[in-house]
C-alpha positions, -999 to 999 in steps of 0.1 A, spaced: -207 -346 270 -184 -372 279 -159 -356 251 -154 -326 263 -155 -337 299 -119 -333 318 -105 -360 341 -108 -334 367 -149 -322 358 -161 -358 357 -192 -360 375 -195 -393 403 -227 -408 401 -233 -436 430 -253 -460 416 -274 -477 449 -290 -509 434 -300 -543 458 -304 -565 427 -269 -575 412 -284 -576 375 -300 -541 378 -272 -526 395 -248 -540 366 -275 -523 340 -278 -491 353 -237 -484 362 -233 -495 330 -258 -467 315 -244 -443 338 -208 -449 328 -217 -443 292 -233 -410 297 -192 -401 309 -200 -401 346 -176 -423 371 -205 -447 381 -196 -463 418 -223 -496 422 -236 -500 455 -258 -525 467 -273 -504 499 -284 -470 508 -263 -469 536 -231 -475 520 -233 -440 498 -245 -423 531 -210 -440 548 -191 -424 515 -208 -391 519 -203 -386 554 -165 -399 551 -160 -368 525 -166 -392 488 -174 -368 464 -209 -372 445 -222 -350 415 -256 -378 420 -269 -405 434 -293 -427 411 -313 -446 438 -334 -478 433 -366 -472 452 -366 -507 460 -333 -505 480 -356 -484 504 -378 -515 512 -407 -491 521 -387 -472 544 -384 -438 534 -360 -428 565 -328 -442 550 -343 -418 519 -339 -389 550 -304 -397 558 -291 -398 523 -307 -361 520 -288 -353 551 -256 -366 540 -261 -351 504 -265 -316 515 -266 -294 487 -234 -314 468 -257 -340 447 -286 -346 429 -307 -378 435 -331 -397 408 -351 -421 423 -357 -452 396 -383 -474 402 -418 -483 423 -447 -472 420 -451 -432 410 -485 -426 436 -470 -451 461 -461 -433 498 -419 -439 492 -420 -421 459 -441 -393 466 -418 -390 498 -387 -385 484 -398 -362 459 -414 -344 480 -383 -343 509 -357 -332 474 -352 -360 452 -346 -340 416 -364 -369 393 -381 -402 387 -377 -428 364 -399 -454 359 -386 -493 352 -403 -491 321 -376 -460 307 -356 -472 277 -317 -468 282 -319 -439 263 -344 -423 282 -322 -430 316 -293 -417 299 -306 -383 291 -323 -383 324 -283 -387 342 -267 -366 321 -288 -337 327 -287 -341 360 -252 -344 366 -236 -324 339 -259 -295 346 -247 -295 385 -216 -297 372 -215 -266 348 -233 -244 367 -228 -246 401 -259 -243 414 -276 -258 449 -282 -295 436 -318 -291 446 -326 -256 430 -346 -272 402 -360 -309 423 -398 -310 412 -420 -314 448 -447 -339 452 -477 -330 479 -509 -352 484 -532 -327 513 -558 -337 501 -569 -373 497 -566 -393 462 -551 -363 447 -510 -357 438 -493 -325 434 -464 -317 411 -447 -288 414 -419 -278 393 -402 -247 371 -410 -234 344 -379 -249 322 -381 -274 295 -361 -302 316 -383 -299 340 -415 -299 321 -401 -331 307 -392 -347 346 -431 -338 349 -442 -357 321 -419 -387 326 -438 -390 360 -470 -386 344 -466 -410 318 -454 -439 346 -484 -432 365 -508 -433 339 -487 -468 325 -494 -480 364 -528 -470 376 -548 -466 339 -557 -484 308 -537 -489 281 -565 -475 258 -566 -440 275 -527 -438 279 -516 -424 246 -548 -398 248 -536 -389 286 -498 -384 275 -507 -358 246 -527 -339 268 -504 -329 296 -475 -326 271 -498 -300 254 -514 -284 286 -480 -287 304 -462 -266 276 -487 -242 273 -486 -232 309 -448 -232 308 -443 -211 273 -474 -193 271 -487 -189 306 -448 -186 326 -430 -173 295 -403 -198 306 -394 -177 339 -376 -197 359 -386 -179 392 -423 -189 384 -439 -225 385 -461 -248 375 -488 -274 395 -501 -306 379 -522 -322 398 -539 -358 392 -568 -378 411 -575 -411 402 -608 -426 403 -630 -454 394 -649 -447 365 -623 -414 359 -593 -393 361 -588 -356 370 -558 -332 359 -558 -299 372 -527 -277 355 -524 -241 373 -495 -216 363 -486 -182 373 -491 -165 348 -518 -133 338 -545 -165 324 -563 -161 289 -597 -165 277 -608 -196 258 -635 -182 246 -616 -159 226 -594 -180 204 -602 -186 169 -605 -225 158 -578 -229 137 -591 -258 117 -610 -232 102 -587 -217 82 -552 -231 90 -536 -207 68 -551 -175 78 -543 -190 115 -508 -196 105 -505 -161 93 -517 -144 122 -496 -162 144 -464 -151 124 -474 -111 124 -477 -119 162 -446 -130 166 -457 -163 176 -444 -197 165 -467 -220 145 -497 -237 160 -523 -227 179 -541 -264 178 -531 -273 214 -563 -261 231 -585 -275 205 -569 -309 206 -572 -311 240 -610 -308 237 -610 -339 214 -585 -361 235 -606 -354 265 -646 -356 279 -650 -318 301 -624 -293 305 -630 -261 327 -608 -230 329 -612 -208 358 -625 -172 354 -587 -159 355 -578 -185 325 -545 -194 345 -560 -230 357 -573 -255 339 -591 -286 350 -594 -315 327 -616 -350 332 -611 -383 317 -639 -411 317 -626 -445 317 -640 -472 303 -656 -498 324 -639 -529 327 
């Protein structure tokens, strides 16, 4: 993007950052994704910039910078109007801050652990795509809700970026909170269960979403994925280990694309899963192994 980028469409990312080494890190990643990356070391210098009319495509925030506040978080919202995106990088991705600022319009989160590649793409699709197409800079934010204790509610679109925002988040909170051995089996699962409520269940319609929610346990873990669309009937899919070919076939006459494994792996890569009568919502349990 940063090619075909003119002087005058270069998106300003502000870069807030308390630690000198990480800030230096991530305006360097920023820069290279063809933003103009502007270090600062504390929230309240960006909301000084905003509010003295600096121009801001996003704001990539350390959750650290917050110190467990989450009303400097407020401030920055209210400075940022609808101008700029915000990513919140860091901390932990059940903790009270981050949860908060997703839920009050923060557009992403990226854990500590993301490669610079991973941080990169995460940027530029946030600030290019503001950029291009003019939309409110919090149209497509993913929300965060806990009402009910121990569980956490995602809420986002049915696009691909943002199915990809939801799985980034998942994939930090299972890195945080679970064992390594269940990680891998945990990640598969809501990638497949994600999709499959976002292609089969939304048909990619923006105006409709989808809800992953997660409760963490002792001895297990719950995901509940719910989407909006008409719902199926498990019970009346075919196994296509069966006869992959005949499967394959069938699929193409339909129309469809190839597959048609996602419901079954998820059966092996987890210990009870339970549809509702509608077929729409899907609940999914994970023992974990006692340490």
């Amino acid at each position: 993007m940063s090619d075909t980028a003119s002087a005058e469409s270069t998106p300003v990312a502000f870069v807030v950052v308390r630690d000198d080494s990480g800030r230096n890190r991530l305006q360097d990643l920023v820069a290279r994704t063809g933003c103009l990356a502007v270090p600062l070391p504390r929230v309240d210098n960006a909301i000084l910039l905003l509010k003295n009319g600096a121009q801001s495509n996003l704001v990539l925030l350390a959750s650290d910078a917050l110190d467990d506040d989450t009303a400097p978080f407020d401030l920055l919202m209210d400075a940022v109007g609808q101008t700029a995106k915000v990513i919140i990088y860091g901390g932990d991705p059940a903790g009270a801050v981050v949860l908060h600022c997703l839920n009050k319009g923060a557009s992403d989160f990226i854990p500590e652990t993301a490669q610079d590649d991973e941080i990169m793409n995460a940027v530029e699709a946030a600030a290019f795509d503001r950029l291009h197409t003019g939309a409110p800079a919090h149209a497509d934010a993913i929300t965060a809700s806990s009402h009910v204790s121990g569980w956490i509610e995602l809420t986002a679109s049915s696009e691909l970026e943002q199915l990809r925002r939801l799985q980034r988040f998942s994939d930090a909170l299972f890195a945080t909170h679970l064992p390594e051995s269940v990680c891998e089996d945990l990640k598969m699962v809501v990638e497949e269960v994600g999709r499959n409520a976002v292609e089969w269940g939304n048909n990619f319609a923006p105006d409709k979403q989808v809800h992953i929610s997660y409760a963490i346990f002792n001895n297990r873990i719950v995901i509940k994925v719910e989407d909006e669309g008409e719902g199926f009937s498990p019970a009346a899919l075919t196994d296509p280990t069966i006869d992959p070919l005949k499967t394959m076939r069938e699929r193409q006459s339909a129309g469809k694309r190839a597959g048609g494994y996602g419901v079954f792996l998820i059966k092996k890569l987890v210990d009870d899963i339970v549809y509702n009568e509608k077929g729409n919502t899907v609940l999914l349990i994970k023992y974990l192994p006692e340490i």
